[in-house]
C-alpha positions as a Markdown table, in Angstrom:
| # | Residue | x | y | z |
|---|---|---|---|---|
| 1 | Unk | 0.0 | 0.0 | 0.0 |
| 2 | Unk | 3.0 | 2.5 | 0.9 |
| 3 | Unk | 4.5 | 1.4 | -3.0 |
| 4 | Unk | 1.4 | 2.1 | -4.4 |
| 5 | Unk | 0.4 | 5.8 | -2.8 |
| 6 | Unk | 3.3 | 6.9 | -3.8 |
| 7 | Unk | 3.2 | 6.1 | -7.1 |
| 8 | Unk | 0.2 | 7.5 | -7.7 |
| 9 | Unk | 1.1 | 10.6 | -6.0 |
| 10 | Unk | 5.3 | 10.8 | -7.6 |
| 11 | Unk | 5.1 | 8.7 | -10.0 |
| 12 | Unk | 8.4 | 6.4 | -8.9 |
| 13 | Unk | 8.8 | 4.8 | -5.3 |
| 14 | Unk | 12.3 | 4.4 | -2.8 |
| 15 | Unk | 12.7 | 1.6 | -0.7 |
| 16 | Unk | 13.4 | 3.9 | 2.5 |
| 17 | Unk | 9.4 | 4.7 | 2.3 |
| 18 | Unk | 9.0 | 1.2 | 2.2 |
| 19 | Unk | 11.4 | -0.1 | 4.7 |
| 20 | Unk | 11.0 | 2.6 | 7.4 |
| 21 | Unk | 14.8 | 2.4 | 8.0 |
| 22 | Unk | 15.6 | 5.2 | 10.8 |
| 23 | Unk | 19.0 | 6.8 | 10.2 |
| 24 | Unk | 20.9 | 5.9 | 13.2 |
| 25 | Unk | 19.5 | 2.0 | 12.9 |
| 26 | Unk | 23.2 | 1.1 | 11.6 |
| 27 | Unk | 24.8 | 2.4 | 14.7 |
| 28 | Unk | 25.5 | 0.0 | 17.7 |
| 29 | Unk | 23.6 | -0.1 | 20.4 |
| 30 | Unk | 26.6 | 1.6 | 22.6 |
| 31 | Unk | 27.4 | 4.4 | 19.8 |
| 32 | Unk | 23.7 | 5.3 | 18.9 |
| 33 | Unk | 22.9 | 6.5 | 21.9 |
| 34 | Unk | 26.2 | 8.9 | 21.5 |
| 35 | Unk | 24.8 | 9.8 | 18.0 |
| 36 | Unk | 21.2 | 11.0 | 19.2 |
| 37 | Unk | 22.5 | 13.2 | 22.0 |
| 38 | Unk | 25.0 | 15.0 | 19.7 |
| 39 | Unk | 22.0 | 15.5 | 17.6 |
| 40 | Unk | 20.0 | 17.0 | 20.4 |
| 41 | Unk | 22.9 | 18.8 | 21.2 |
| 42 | Unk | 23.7 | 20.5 | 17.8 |
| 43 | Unk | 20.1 | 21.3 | 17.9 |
| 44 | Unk | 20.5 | 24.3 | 20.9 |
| 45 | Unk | 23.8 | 25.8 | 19.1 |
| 46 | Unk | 21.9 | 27.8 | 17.1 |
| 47 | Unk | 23.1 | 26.3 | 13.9 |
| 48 | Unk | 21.4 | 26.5 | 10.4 |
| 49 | Unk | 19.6 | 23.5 | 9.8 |
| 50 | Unk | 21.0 | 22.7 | 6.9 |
| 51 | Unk | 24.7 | 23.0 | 9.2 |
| 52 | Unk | 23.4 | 20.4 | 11.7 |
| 53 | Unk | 22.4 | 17.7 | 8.9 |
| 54 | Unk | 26.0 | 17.9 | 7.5 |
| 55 | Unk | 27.7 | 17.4 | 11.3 |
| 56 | Unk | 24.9 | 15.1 | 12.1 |
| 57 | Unk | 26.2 | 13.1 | 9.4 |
| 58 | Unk | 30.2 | 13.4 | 10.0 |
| 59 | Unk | 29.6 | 12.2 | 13.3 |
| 60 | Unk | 27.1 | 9.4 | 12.1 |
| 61 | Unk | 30.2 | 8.2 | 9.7 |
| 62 | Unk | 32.7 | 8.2 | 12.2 |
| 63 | Unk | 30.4 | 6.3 | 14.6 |
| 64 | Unk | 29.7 | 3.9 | 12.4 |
| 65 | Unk | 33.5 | 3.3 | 11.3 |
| 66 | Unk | 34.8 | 3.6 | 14.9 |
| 67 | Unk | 34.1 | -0.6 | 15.4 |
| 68 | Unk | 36.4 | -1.5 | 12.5 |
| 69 | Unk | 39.1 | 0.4 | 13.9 |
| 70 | Unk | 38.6 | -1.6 | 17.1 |
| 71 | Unk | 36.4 | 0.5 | 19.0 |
| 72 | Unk | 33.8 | 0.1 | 20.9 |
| 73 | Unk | 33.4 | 2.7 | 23.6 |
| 74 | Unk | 33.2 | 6.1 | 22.8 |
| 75 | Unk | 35.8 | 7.3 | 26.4 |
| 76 | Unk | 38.3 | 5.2 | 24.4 |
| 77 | Unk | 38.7 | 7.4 | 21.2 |
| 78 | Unk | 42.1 | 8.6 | 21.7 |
| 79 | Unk | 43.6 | 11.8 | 19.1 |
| 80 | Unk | 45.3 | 9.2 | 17.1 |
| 81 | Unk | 41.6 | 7.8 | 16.1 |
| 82 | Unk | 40.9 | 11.2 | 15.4 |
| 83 | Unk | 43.3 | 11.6 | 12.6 |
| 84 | Unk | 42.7 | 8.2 | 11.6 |
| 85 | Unk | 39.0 | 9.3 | 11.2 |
| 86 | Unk | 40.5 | 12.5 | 9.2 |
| 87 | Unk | 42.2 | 10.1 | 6.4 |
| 88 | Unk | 38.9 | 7.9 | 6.4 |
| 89 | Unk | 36.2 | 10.7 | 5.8 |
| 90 | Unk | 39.2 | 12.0 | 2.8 |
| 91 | Unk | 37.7 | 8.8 | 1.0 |
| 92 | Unk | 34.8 | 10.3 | 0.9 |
| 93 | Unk | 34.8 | 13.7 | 0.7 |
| 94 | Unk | 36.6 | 15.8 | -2.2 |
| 95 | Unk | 39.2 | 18.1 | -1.0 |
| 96 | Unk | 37.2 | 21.3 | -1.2 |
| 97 | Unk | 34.4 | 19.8 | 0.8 |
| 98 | Unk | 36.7 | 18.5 | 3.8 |
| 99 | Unk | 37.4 | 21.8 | 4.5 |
| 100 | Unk | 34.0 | 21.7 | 6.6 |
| 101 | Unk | 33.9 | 18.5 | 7.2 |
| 102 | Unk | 36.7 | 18.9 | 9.5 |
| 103 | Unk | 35.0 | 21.6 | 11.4 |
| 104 | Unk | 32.1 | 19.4 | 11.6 |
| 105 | Unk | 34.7 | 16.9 | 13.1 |
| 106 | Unk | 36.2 | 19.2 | 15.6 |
| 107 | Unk | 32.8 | 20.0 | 17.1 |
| 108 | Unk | 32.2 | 16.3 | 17.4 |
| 109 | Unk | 35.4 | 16.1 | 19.3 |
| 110 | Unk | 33.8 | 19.5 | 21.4 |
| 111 | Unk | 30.6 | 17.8 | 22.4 |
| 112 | Unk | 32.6 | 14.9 | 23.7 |
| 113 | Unk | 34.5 | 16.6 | 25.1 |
| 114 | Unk | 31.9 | 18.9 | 27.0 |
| 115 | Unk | 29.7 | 15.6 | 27.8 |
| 116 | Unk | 32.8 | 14.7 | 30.0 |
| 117 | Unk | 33.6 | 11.3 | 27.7 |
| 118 | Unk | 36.9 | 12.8 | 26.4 |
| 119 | Unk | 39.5 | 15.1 | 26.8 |
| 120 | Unk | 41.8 | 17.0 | 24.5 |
| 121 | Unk | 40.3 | 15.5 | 21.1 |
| 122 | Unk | 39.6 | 18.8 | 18.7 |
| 123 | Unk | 43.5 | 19.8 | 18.8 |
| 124 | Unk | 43.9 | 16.5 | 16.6 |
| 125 | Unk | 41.6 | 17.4 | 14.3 |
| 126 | Unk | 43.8 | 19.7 | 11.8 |
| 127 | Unk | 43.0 | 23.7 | 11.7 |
| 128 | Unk | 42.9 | 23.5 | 7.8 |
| 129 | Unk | 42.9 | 21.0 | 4.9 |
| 130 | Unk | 42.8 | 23.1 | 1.7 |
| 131 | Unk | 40.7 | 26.1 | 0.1 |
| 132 | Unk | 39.2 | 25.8 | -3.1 |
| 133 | Unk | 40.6 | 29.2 | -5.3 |
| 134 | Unk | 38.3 | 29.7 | -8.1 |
| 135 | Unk | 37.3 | 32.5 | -10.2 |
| 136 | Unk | 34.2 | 34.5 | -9.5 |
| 137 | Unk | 32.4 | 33.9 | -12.7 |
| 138 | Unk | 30.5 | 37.1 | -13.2 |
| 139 | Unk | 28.1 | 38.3 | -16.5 |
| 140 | Unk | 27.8 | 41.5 | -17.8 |
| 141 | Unk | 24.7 | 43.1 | -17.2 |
| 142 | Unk | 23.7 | 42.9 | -20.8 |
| 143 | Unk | 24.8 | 39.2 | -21.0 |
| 144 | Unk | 22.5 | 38.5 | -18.1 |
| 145 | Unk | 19.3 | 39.8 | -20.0 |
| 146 | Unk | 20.9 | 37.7 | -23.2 |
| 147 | Unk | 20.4 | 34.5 | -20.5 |
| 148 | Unk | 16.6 | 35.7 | -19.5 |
| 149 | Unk | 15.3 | 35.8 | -22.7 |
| 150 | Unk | 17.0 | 32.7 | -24.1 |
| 151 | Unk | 14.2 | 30.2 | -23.3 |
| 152 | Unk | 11.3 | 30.0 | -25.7 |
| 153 | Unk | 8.9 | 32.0 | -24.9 |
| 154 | Unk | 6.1 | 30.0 | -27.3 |
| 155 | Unk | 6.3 | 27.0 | -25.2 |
| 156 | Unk | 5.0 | 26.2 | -21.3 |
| 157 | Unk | 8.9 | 25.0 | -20.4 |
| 158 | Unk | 10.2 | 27.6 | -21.9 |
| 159 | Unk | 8.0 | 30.1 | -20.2 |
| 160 | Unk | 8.5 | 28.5 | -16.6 |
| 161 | Unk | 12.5 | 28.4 | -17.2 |
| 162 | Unk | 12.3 | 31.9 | -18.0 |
| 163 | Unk | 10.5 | 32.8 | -14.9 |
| 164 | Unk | 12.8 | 31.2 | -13.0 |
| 165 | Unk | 16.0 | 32.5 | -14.9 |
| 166 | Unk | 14.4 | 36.1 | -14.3 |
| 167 | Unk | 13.6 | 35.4 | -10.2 |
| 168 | Unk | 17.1 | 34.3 | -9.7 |
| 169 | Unk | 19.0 | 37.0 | -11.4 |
| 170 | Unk | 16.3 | 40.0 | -10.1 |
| 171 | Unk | 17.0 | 38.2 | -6.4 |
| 172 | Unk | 19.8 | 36.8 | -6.3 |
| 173 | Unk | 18.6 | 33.8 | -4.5 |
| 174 | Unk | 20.2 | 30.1 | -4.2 |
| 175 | Unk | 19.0 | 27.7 | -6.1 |
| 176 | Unk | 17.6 | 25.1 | -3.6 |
| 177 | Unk | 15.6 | 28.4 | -2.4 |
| 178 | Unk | 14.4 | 29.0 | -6.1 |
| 179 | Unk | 13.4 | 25.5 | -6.7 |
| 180 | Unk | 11.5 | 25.4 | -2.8 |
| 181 | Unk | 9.7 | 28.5 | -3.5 |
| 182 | Unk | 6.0 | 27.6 | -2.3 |
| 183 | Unk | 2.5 | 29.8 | -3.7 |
| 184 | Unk | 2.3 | 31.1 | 0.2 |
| 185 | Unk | 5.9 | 32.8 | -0.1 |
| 186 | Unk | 4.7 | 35.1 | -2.5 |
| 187 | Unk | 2.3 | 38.0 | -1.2 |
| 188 | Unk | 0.7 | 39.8 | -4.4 |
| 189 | Unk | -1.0 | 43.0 | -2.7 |
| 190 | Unk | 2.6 | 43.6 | -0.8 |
| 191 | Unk | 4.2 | 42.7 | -3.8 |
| 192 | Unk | 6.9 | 40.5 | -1.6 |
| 193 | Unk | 8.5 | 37.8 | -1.7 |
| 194 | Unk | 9.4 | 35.7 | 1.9 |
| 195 | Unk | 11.7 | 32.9 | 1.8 |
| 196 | Unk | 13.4 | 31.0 | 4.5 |
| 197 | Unk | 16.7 | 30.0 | 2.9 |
| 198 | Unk | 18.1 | 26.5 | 2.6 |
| 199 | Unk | 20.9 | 26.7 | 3.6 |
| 200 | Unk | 20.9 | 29.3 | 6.3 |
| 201 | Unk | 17.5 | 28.6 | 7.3 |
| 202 | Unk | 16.9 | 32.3 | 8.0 |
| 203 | Unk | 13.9 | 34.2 | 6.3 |
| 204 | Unk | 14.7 | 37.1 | 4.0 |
| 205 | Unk | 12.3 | 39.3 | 2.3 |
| 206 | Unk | 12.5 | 40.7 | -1.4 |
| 207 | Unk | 10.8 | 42.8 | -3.5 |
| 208 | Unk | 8.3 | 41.3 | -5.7 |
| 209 | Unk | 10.0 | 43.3 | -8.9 |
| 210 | Unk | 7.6 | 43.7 | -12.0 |
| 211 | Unk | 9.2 | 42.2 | -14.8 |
| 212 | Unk | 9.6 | 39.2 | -12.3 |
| 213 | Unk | 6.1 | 39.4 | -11.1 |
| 214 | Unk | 4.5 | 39.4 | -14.5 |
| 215 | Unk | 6.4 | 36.2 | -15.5 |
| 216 | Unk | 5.1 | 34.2 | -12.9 |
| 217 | Unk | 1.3 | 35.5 | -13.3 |
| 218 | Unk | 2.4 | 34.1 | -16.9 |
| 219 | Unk | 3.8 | 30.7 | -16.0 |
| 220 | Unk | 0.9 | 30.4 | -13.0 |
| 221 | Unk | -2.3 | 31.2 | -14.7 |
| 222 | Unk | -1.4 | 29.7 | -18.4 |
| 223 | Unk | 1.3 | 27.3 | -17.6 |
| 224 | Unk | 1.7 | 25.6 | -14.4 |
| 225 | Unk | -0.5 | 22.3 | -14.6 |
| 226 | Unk | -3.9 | 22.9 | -13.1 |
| 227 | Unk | -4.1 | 19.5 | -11.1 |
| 228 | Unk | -1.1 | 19.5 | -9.3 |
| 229 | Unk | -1.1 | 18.7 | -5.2 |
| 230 | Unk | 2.1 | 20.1 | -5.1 |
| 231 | Unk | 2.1 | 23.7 | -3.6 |
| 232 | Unk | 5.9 | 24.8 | -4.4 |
| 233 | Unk | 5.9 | 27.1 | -7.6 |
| 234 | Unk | 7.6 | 25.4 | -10.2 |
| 235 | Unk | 7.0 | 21.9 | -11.1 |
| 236 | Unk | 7.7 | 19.6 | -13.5 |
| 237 | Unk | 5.6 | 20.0 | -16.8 |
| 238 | Unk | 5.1 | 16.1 | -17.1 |
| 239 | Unk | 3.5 | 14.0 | -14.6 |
| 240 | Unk | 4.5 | 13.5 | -11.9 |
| 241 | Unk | 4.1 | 17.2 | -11.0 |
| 242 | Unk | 6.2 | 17.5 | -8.4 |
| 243 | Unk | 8.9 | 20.5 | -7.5 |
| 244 | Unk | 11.7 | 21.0 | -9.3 |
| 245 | Unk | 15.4 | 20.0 | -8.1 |
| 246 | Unk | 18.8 | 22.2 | -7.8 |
| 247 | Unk | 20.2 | 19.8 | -10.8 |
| 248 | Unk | 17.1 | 20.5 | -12.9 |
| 249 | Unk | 17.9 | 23.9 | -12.6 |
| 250 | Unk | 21.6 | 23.6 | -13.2 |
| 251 | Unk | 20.7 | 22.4 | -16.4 |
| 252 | Unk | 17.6 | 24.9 | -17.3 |
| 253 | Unk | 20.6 | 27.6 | -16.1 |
| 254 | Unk | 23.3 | 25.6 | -18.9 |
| 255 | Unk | 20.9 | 25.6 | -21.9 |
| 256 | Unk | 20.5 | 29.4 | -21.1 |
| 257 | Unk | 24.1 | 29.9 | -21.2 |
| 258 | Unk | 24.9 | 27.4 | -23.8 |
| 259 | Unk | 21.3 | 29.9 | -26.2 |
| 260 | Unk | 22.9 | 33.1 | -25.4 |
| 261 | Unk | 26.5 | 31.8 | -26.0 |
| 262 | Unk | 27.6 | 33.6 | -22.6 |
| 263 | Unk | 30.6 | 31.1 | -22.2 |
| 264 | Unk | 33.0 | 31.4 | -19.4 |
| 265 | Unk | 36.7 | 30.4 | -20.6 |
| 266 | Unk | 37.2 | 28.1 | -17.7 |
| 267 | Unk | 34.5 | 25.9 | -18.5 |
| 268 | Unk | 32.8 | 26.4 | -15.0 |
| 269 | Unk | 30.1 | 28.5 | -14.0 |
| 270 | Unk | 26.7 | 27.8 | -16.0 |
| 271 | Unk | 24.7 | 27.3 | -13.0 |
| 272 | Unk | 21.9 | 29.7 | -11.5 |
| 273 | Unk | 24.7 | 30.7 | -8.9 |
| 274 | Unk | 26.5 | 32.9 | -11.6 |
| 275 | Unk | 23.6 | 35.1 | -12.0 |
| 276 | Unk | 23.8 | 35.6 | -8.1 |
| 277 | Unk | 27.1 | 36.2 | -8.1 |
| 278 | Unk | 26.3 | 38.9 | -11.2 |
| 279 | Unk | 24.1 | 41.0 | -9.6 |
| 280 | Unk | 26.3 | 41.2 | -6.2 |
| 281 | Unk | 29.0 | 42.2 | -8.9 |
| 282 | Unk | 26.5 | 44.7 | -10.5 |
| 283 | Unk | 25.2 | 46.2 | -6.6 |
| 284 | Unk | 28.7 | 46.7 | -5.6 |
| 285 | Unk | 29.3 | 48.2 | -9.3 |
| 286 | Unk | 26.6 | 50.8 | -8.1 |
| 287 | Unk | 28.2 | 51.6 | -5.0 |
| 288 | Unk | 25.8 | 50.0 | -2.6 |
| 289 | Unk | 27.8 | 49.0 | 0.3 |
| 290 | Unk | 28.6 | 45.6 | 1.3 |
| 291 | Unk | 26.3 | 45.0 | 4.5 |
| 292 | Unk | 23.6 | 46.1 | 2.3 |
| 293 | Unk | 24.5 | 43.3 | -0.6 |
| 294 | Unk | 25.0 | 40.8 | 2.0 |
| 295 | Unk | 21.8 | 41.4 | 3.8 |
| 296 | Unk | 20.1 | 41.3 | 0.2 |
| 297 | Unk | 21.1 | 38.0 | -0.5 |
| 298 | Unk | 20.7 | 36.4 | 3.1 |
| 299 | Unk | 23.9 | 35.7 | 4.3 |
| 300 | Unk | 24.6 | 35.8 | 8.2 |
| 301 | Unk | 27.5 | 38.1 | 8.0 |
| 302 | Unk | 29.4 | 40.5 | 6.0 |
| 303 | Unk | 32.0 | 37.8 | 5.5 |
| 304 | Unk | 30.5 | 35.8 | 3.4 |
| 305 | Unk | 29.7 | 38.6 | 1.0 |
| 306 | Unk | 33.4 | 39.5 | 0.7 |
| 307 | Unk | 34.3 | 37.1 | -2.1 |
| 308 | Unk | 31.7 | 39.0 | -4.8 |
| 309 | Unk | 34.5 | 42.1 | -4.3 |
| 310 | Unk | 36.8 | 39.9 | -7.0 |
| 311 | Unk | 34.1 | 40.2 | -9.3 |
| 312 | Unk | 34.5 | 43.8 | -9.3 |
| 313 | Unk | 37.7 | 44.3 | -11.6 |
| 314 | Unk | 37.6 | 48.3 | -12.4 |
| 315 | Unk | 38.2 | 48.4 | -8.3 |
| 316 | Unk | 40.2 | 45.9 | -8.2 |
| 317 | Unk | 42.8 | 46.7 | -10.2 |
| 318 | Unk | 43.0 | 50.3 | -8.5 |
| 319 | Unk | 44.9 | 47.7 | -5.3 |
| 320 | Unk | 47.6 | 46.6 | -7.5 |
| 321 | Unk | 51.4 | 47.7 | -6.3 |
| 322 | Unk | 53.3 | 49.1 | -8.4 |
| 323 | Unk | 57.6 | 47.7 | -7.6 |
| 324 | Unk | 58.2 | 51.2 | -5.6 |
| 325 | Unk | 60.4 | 50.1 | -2.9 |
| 326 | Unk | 61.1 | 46.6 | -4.1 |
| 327 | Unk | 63.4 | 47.7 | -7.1 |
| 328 | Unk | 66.5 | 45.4 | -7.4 |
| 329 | Unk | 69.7 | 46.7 | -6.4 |
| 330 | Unk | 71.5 | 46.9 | -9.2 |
| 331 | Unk | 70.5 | 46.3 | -12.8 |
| 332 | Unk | 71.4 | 43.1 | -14.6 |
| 333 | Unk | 74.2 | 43.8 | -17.3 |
């Protein structure tokens, strides 16, 4: 019966629905205890949601892994288990991502620390693994109405991509927030727009713009099918009519790119984040000042709005040295 109602209401089925399977049922019976009071524990830090999943899940993996290194009791994890467990979640984990999974380790070693089952753990846990440099792929404000007004505008698809494209780049929001936006978020006499992020799990509030707002009257009175359960904004135009994903709008985002022929040499970049990153290049272009762009596009704190001030090359290039002071001492014949 659980098989069949959902597919009749998704159209596929998973076995977890099926099987019930709790996500701490692989731990032992000494560690899962450990697990669920971390858990509880993340929960009063005052963490993003999205923040406690991911250390949640660290510290499920290194529970789990713990028995095959021989043990068994939590007060017996020693810092040379630690690193072990650093080279063990590397498998795993690319080297750009282990950069947080190693904080998510050291506050594992914290809470044990704090519960009184271990002492001195998080100095084992290494203060850095690597940074991932990459270029801030930016577009051109021209380029970015090039990327709007790519999709088709004859067809239902191409009408709901280009509603989309235009919310993200008018916004600036993430993509997970894009594809969760719900018919409640959207106020129409206010002409606002209230999201609680993804990833932050704060709420932000936008302007309902009117180019934006007119392209989803379009998509939501002529396009969106009629019969859908489903009350997020954007679904799938073939059954089932469910929401959207963050890959199915990486690729609605790479057709735009690939239409308007906006390519970035580097071959990276053709997802709905470079038109984020675009117009906090284009705000800062303008002169608006950088608590202002960060509060704008959600973030927590000024410092993670900093990195959009690369995108900004005209200013940039006004911080280069010149070799006035560091001249050689004598010429070379």
């Amino acid at each position: 019966m659980l098989v069949l109602s959902e597919v009749a209401s998704t159209g596929t089925y998973t076995w977890k629905v099926t099987r019930g399977r709790h996500r701490n049922e692989g731990l032992t019976t000494e560690f899962r205890p450990v697990q669920e009071q971390f858990e509880q524990w993340l929960t009063g830090q005052g963490l993003a949601p999205a923040t406690t999943a991911l250390y949640a899940t660290v510290s499920r993996k290194v529970l789990a892994w713990l028995p095959e290194r021989g043990v068994v009791d939590v007060r017996r994890v020693s810092a040379g288990d630690v690193s072990a467990a650093v080279a063990f979640l590397g498998v795993s984990y690319s080297p750009g991502s282990m950069r947080t999974v190693l904080t998510a380790l050291r506050v594992w070693c914290r809470f044990l620390e704090d519960t009184g089952r271990s002492a001195r753990l998080s100095p084992a846990v290494p203060a850095a693994n690597c940074r991932r440099v990459r270029t801030l792929v930016v577009l051109s404000a021209d380029d970015v109405e090039l990327v709007v007004a790519s999709p088709d505008p004859a067809t239902p698809v191409g009408r709901r991509n280009r509603a989309m494209l235009l919310l993200a780049a008018r916004t600036g929001l993430r993509p997970s927030d894009v594809a969760g936006l719900r018919l409640a978020d959207i106020d129409w006499r206010q002409a606002m727009i209230t999201v609680t992020q993804h990833k932050t799990g704060t709420v932000v509030v936008l302007p309902l713009l009117a180019d934006v707002g007119a392209a989803l009257t379009d998509y939501l009175l002529s396009d969106r099918p009629a019969h859908a359960l489903d009350d997020h904004v954007f679904l799938r135009s073939q059954a089932p009519h469910v929401s959207l994903g963050c890959s199915d709008l990486y690729h609605v985002a790479a057709g735009a790119f690939a239409r308007a022929q906006t390519v970035n040499t580097s071959g990276t970049g053709r997802g709905m984040r470079v038109l984020r990153a675009s117009l906090a290049t284009g705000m800062l272009q303008q002169d608006v000042p950088l608590p202002v762009i960060s509060g704008a596009l959600g973030h927590r704190g000024i410092d993670s709005a900093k990195h959009y001030l690369a995108g900004d090359e005209a200013r940039m290039r006004q911080c280069c040295l010149d070799f006035t002071g560091i001249e050689p001492n004598r010429a070379r014949p």
